[in-house]
Residue frames relative to the residue before (quaternion, step in Angstrom):
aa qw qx qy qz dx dy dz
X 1.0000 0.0000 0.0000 0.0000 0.00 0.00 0.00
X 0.4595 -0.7087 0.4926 0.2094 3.28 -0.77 0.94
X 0.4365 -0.6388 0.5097 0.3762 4.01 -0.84 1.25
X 0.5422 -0.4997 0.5176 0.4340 3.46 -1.65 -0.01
X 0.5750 -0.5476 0.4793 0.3739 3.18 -1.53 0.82
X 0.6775 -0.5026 0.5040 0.1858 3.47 -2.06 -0.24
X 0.0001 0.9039 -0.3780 -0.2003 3.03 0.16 1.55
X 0.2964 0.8135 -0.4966 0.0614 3.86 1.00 0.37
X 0.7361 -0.5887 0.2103 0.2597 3.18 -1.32 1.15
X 0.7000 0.4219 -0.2318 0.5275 3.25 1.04 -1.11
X 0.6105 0.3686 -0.5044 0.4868 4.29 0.66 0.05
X 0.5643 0.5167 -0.5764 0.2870 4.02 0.50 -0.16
X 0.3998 0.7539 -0.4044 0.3291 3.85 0.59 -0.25
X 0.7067 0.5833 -0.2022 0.3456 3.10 0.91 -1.78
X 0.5728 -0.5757 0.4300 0.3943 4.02 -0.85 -0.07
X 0.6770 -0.0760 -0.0048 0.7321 3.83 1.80 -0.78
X 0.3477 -0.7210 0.5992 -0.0166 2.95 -0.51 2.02
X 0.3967 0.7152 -0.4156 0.3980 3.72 1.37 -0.73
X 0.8798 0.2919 -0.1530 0.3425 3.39 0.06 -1.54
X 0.8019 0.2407 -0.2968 0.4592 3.31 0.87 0.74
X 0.3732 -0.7965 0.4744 0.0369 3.44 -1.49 1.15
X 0.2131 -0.7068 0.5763 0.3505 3.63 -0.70 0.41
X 0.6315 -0.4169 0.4730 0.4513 3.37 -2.03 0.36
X 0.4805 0.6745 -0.4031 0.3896 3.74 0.58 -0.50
X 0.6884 0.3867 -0.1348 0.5987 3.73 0.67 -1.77
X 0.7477 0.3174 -0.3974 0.4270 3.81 0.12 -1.00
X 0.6545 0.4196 -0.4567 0.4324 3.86 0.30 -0.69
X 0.4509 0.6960 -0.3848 0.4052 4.13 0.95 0.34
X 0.8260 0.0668 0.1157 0.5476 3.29 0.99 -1.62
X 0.0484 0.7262 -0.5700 0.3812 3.08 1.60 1.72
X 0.7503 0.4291 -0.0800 0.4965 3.87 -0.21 1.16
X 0.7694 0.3113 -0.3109 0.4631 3.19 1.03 -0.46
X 0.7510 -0.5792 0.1548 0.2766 3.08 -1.42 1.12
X 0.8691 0.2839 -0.1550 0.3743 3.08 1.16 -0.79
X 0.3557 0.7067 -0.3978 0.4645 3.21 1.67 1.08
X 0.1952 0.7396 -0.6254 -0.1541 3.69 -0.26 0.01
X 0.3541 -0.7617 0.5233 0.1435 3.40 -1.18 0.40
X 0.0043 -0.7741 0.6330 0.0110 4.01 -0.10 0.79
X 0.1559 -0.5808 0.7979 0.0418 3.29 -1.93 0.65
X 0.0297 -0.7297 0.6714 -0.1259 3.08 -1.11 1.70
X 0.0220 0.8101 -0.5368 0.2348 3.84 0.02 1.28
X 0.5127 -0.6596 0.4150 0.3603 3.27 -1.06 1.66
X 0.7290 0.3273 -0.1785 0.5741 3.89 0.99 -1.11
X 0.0678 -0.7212 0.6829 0.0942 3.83 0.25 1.56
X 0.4440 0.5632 -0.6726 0.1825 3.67 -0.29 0.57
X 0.4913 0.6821 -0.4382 0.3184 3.56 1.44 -1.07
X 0.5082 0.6114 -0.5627 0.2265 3.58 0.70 -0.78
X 0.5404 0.7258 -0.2724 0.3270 2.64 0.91 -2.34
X 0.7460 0.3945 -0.2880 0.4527 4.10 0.13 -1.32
X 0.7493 -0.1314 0.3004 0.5754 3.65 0.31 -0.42
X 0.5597 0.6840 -0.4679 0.0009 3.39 -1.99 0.44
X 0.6400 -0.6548 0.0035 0.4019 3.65 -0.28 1.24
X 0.7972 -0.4255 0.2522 0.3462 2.87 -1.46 1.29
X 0.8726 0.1696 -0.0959 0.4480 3.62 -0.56 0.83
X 0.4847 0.6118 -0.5131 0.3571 2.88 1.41 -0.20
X 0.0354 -0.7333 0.5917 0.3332 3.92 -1.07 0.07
X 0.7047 -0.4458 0.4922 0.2498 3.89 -1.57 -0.20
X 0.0010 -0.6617 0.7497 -0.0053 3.48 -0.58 1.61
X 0.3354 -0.7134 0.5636 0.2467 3.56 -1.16 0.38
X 0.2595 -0.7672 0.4880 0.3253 3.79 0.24 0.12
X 0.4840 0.4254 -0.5059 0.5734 4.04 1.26 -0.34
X 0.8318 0.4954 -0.1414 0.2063 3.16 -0.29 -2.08
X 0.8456 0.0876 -0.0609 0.5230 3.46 0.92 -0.61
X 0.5919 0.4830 -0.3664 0.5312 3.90 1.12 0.39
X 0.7574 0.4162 -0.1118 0.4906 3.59 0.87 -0.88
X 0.3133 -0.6713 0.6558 0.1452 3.39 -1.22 0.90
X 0.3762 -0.7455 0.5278 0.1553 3.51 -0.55 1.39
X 0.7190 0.4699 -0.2197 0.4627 3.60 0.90 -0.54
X 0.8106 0.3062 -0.1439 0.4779 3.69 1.07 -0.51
X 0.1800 -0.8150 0.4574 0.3067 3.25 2.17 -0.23
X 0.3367 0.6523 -0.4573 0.5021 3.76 0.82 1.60
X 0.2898 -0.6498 0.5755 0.4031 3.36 -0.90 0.26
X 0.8821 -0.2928 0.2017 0.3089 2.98 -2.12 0.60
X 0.3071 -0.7543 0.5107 0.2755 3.77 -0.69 0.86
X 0.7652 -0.3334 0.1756 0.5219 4.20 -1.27 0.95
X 0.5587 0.7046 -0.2970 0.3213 3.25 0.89 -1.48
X 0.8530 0.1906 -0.1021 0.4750 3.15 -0.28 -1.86
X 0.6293 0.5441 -0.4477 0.3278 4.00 0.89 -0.10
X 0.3572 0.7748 -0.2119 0.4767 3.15 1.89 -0.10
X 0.6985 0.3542 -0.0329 0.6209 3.45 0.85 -1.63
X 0.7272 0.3763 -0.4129 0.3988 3.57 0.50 -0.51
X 0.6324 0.5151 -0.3887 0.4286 3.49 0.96 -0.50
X 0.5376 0.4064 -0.5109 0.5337 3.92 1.20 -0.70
X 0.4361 0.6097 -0.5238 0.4047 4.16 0.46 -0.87
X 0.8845 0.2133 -0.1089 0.4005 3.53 -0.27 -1.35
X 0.7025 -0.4844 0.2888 0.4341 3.96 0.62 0.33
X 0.5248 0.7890 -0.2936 0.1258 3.35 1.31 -1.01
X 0.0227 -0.8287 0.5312 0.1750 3.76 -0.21 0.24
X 0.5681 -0.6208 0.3301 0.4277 3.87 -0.85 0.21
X 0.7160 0.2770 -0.4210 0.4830 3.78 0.78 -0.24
X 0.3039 0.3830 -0.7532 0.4401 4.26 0.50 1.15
X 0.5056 -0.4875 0.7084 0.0700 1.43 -2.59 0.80
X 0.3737 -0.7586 0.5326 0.0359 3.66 -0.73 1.29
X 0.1574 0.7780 -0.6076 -0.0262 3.59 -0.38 0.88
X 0.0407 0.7428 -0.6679 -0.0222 3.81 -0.48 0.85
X 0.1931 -0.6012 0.7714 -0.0785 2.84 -2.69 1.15
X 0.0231 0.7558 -0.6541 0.0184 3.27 -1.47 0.19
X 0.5346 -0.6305 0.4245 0.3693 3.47 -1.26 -0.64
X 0.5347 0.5085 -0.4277 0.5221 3.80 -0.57 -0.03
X 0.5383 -0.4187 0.5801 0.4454 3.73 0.69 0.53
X 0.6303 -0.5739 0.4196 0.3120 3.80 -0.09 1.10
X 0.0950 0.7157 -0.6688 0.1772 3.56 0.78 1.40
X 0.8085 0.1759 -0.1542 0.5400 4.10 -0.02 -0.71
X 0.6005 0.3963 -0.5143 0.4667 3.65 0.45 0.35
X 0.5633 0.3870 -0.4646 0.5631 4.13 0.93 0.19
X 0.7689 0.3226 -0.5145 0.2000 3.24 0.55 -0.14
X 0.5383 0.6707 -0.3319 0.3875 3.32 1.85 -0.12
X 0.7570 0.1146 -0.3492 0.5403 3.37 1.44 0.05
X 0.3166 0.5655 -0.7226 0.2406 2.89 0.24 1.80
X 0.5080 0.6537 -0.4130 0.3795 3.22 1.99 -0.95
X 0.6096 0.6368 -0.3652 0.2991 3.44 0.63 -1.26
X 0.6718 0.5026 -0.1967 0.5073 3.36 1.07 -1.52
X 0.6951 0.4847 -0.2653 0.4599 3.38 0.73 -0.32
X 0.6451 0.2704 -0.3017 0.6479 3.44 1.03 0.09
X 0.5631 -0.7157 0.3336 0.2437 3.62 0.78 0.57
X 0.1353 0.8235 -0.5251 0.1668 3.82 1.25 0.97
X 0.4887 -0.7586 0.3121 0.2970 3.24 -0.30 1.01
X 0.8209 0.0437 0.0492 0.5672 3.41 1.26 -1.02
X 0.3543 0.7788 -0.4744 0.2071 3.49 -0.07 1.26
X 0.1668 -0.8397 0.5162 -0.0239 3.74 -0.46 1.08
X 0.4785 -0.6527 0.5671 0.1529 3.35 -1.62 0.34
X 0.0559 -0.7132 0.6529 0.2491 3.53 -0.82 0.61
X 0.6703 -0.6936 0.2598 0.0459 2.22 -1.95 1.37
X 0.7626 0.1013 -0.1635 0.6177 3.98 0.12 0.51
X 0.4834 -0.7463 0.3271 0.3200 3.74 1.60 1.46
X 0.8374 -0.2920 0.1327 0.4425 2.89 -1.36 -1.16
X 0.4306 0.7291 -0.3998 0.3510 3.64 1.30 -0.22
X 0.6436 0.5698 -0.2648 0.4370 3.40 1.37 -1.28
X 0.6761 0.4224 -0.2147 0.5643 3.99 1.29 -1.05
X 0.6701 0.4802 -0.3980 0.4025 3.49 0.74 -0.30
X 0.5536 0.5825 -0.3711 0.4653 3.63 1.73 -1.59
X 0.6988 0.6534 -0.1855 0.2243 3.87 0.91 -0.96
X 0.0766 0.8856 -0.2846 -0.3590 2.28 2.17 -0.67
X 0.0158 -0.8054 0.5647 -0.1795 3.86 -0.20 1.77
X 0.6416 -0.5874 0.3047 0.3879 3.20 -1.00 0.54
X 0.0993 -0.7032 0.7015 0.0606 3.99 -0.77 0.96
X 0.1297 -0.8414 0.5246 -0.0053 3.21 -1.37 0.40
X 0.3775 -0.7862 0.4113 0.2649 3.83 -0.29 0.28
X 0.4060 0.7179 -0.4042 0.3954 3.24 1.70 -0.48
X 0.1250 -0.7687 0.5783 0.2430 3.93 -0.56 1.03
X 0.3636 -0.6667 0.5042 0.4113 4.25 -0.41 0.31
X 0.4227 -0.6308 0.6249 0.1814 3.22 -1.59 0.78
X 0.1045 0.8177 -0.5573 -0.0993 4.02 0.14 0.05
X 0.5990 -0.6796 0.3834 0.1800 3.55 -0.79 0.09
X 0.3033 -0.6833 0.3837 0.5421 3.59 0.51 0.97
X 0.1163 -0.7876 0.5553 0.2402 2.86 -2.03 -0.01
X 0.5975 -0.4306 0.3877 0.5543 3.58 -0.70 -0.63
X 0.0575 0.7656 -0.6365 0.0737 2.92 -1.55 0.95
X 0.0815 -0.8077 0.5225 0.2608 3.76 -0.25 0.65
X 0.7292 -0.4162 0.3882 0.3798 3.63 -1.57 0.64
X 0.4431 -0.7201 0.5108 0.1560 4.02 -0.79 0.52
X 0.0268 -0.6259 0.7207 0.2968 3.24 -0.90 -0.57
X 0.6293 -0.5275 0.5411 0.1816 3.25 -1.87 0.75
X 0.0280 0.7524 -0.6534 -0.0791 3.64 -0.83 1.42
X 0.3586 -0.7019 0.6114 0.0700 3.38 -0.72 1.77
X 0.3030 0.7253 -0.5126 0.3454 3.81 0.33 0.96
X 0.7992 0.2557 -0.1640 0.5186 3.32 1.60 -0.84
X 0.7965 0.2797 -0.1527 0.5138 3.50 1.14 0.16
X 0.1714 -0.7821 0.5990 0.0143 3.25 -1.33 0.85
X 0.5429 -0.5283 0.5815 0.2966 3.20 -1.50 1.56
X 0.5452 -0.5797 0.5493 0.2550 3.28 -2.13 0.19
X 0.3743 0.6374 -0.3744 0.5599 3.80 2.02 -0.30
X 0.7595 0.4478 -0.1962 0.4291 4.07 0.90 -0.76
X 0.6640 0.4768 -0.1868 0.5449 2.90 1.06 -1.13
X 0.6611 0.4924 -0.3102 0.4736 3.65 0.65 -0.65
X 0.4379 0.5280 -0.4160 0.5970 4.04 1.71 -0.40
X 0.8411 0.4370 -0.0363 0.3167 3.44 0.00 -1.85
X 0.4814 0.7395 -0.4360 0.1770 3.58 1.04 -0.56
X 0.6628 0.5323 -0.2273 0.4750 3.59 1.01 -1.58
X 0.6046 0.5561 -0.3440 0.4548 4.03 1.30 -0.63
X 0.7249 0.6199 -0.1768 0.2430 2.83 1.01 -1.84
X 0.4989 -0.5960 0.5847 0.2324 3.81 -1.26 0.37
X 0.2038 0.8602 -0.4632 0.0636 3.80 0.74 0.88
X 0.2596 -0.7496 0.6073 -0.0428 3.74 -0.96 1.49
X 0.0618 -0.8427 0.5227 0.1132 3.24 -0.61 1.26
X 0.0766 0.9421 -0.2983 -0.1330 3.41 0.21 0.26
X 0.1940 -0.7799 0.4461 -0.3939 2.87 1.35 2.31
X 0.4410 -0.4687 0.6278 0.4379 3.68 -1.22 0.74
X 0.6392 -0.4363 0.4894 0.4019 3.59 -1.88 0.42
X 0.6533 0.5415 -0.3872 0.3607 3.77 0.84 -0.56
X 0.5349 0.4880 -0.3571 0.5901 3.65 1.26 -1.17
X 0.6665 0.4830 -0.3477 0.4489 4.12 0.08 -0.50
X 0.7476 0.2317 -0.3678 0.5021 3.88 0.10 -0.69
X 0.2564 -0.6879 0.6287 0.2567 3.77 0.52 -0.33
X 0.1120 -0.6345 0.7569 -0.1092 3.32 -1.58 -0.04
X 0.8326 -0.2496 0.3971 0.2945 2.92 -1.57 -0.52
X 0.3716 -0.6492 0.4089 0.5227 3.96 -0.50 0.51
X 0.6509 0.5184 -0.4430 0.3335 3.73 0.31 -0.40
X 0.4680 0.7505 -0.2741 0.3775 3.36 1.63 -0.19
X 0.6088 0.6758 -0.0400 0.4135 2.85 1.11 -2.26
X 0.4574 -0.5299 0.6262 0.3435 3.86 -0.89 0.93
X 0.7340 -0.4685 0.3933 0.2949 3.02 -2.03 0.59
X 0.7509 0.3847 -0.2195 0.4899 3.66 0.58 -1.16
X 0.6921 0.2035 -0.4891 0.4903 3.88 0.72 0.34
X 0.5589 0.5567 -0.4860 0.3762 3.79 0.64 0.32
X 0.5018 0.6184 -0.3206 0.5127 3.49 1.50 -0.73
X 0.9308 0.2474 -0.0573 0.2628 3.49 0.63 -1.08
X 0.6326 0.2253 -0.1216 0.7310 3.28 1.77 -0.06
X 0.6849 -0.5109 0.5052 0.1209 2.68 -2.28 0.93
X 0.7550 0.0918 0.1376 0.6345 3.74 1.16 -0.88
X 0.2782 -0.7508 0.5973 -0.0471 3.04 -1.51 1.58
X 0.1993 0.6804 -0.5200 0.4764 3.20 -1.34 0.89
X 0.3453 -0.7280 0.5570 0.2015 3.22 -1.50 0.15
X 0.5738 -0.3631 0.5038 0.5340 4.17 -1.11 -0.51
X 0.4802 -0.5967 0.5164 0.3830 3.67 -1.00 0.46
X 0.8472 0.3318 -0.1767 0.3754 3.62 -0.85 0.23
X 0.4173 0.7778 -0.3475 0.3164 3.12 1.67 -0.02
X 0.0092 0.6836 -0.6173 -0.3893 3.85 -0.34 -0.18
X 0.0072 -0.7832 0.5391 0.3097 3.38 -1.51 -0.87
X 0.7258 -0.4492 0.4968 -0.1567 1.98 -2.05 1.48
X 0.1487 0.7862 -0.5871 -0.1232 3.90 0.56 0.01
X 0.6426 -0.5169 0.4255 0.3725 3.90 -1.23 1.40
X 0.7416 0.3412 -0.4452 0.3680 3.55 0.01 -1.67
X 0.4292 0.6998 -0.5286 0.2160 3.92 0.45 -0.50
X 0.8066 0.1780 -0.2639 0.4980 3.63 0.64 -0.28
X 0.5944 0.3008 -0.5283 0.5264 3.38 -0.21 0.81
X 0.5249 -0.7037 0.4710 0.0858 3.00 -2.05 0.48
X 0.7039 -0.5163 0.1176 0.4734 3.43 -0.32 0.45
X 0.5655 0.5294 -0.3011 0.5560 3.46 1.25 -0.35
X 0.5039 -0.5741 0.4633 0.4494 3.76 0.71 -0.42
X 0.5929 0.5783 -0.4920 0.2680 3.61 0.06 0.08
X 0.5873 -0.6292 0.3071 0.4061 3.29 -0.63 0.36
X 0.6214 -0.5679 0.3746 0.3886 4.08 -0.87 -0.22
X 0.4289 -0.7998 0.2521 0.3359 3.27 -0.05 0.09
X 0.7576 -0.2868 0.1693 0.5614 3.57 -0.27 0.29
X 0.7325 0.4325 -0.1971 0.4874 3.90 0.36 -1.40
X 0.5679 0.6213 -0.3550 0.4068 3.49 1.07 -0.54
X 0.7763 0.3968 -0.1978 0.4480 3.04 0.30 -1.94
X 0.6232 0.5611 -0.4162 0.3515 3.81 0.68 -0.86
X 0.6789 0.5260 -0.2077 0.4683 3.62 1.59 -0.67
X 0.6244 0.6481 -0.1991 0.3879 2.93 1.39 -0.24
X 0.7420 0.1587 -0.0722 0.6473 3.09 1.51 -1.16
X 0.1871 0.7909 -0.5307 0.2405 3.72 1.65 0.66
X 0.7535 0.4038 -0.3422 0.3899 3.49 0.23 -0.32
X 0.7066 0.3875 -0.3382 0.4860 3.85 1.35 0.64
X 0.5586 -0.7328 0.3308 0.2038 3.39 -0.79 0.81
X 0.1415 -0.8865 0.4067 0.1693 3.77 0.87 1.27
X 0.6111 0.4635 -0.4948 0.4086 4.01 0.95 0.39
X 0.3450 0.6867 -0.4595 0.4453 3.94 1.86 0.56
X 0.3496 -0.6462 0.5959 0.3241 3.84 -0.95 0.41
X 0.3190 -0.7408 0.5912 -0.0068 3.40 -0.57 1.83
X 0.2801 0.6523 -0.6937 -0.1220 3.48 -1.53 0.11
X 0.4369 -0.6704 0.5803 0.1514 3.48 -1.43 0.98
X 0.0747 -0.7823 0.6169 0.0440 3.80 -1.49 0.63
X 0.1441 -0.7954 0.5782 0.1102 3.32 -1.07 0.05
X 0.5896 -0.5122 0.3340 0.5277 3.17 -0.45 -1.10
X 0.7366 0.1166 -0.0814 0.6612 3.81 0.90 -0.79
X 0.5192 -0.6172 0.4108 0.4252 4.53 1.03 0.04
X 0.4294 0.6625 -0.5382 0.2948 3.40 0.42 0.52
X 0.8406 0.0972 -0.1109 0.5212 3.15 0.83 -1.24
X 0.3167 0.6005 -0.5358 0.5020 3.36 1.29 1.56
X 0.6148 0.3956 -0.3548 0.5828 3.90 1.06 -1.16
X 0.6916 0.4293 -0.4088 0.4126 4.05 0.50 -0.39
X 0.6450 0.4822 -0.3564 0.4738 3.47 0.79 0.41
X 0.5847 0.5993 -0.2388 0.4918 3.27 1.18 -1.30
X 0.7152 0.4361 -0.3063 0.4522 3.50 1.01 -0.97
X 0.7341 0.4183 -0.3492 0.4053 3.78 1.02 -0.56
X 0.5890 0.4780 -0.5326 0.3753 3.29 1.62 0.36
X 0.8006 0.4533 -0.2739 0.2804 3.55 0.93 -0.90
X 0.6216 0.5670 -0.1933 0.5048 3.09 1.61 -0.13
X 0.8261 0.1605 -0.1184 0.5271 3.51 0.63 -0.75
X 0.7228 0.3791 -0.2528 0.5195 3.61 0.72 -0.05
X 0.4878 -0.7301 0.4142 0.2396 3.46 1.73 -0.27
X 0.4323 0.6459 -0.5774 0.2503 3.88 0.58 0.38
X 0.4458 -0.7483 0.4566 0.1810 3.43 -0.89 0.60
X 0.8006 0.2111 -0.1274 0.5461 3.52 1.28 -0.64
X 0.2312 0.7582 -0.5176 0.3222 3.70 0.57 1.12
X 0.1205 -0.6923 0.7109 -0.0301 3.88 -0.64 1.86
X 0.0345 -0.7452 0.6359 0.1979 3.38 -1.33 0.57
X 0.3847 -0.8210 0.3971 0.1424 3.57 -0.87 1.39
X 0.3111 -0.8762 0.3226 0.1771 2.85 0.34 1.96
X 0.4932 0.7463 -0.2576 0.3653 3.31 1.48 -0.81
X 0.2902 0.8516 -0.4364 -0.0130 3.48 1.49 -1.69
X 0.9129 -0.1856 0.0072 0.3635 3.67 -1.51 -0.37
X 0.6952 0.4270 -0.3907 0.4263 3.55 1.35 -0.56
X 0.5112 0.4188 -0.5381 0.5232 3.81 0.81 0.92
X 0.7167 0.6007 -0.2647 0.2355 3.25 0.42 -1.70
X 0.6920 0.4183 -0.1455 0.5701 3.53 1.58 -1.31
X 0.6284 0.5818 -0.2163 0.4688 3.34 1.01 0.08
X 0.5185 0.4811 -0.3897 0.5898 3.58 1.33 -1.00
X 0.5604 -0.4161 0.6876 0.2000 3.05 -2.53 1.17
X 0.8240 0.4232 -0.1860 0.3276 3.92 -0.93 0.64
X 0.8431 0.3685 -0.2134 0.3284 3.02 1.18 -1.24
X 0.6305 -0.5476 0.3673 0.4095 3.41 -1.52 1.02
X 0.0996 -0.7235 0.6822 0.0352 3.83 -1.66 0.53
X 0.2265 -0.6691 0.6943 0.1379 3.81 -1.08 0.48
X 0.0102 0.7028 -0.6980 -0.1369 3.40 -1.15 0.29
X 0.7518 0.2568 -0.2331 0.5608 3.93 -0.51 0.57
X 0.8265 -0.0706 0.3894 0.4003 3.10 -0.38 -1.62
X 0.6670 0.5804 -0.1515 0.4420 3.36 1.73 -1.67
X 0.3485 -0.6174 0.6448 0.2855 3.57 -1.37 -0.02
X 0.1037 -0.7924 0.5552 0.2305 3.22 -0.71 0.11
């Protein structure tokens, strides 16, 4: 049975107040059976330092990602990892992290992508329970395997680069790259994490961008409703939208404040984003303004 949602004042604004929790609501139903709590953090050592009671450890290398197809985890193994971690299909799933929930959106995009029925984000992650100063613990939880049946894959939130490479010129495309990862330049130009990972900088023609941290606030919480609508006010949210980054972390961490809090119905995040895209033999790149 799914837990009741969160009734705090400032998530009813949102388009699906459902899919998100305050530290307030989660440090409430720390314990109950049908809550499980995951921390999914770009540096999973933080667990290791502290983190909330029950919470257990998704790795986003180790256990989201296929090391061999650079893909996330196929139906199969997301299947096993959830019996692995206690996890049954009617819990409720509440996941956090750091980076302003940079790899915990992308773990519940994974979730959402294998069609979990109910799984949410707390809001301003793990900064928000630490800023609170709540109870963190070292204690790791033992759960009991459980039952889990094999998914199927709902391709509603994500797009191959074979599509996207049909659809770009149509498409509504949001980078949401620092402005520096977007004008490209030279590799010595290029931030560290798209020089690390590609051959060529730059952006998708037609892309604007959007930098991720742009909606949340300095504390990590998201913006509020009036914000974000101002934010992306100058695109057209009934367009078929798809967000990128550089590795989909902070493409699924957009993707989630479009479909979730602002309500867009058609919003693909290209999980693939700039370290395929800048890499592929063939494909077109802009740097500034230019095509190339």
């Amino acid at each position: 049975m799914a837990a009741p949602l969160d009734p705090h004042p400032l998530l009813q604004d949102y388009a699906h107040p459902e899919k998100v929790v305050t530290s307030q609501w989660l440090g409430a139903k720390l314990g109950t059976p049908d809550v499980h709590v995951v921390e999914s953090d770009e540096d999973s050592l933080l667990y290791d330092l502290g983190h909330i009671p029950t919470a257990i450890r998704i790795d986003w290398r180790r256990d989201l990602s296929d090391p061999i197809t650079r893909n996330v985890i196929s139906p199969e193994a997301f299947a096993r990892l959830m019996r692995e971690k206690g996890i049954r299909r009617e819990d409720t799933v509440v996941i956090y992290g750091d980076h302003s929930n940079w790899w915990a959106a992308f773990a519940f995009w994974v979730f959402t992508l294998y069609g979990h029925p109910d799984v949410r984000l707390l809001n301003g992650g793990r900064d928000a329970w630490i800023r609170a100063e709540r109870e963190t613990t070292f204690a790791v939880p033992e759960n009991p395997e459980s039952t889990y049946p094999v998914p199927d894959v709902c391709t509603t939130g994500l797009i191959s680069v074979g599509d996207l490479r049909t659809s770009y010129e149509s498409s509504q495309l949001i980078d949401v790259r620092t402005p520096e990862e977007y004008r490209g330049g030279t590799p010595d130009d290029a931030s560290s994490s798209t020089a690390k990972s590609t051959l060529r900088t730059g952006h998708i023609p037609g892309a604007v961008n959007i930098p991720w941290d742009s909606t949340v606030y300095p504390n990590s919480n998201f913006r509020s409703m009036e914000e974000l609508r101002e934010i992306f006010g100058e695109l057209d949210s009934s367009n078929p939208t798809v967000t990128y980054c550089v590795t989909g972390e902070r493409s699924a961490h957009t993707w989630f404040v479009l479909r979730y809090l602002l309500g867009w119905d058609d919003v693909k995040s290209y999980y693939g984003s700039w370290a395929e895209w800048g890499n592929m033999v063939g494909m077109p790149i802009a740097r500034g303004d230019r095509p190339l």
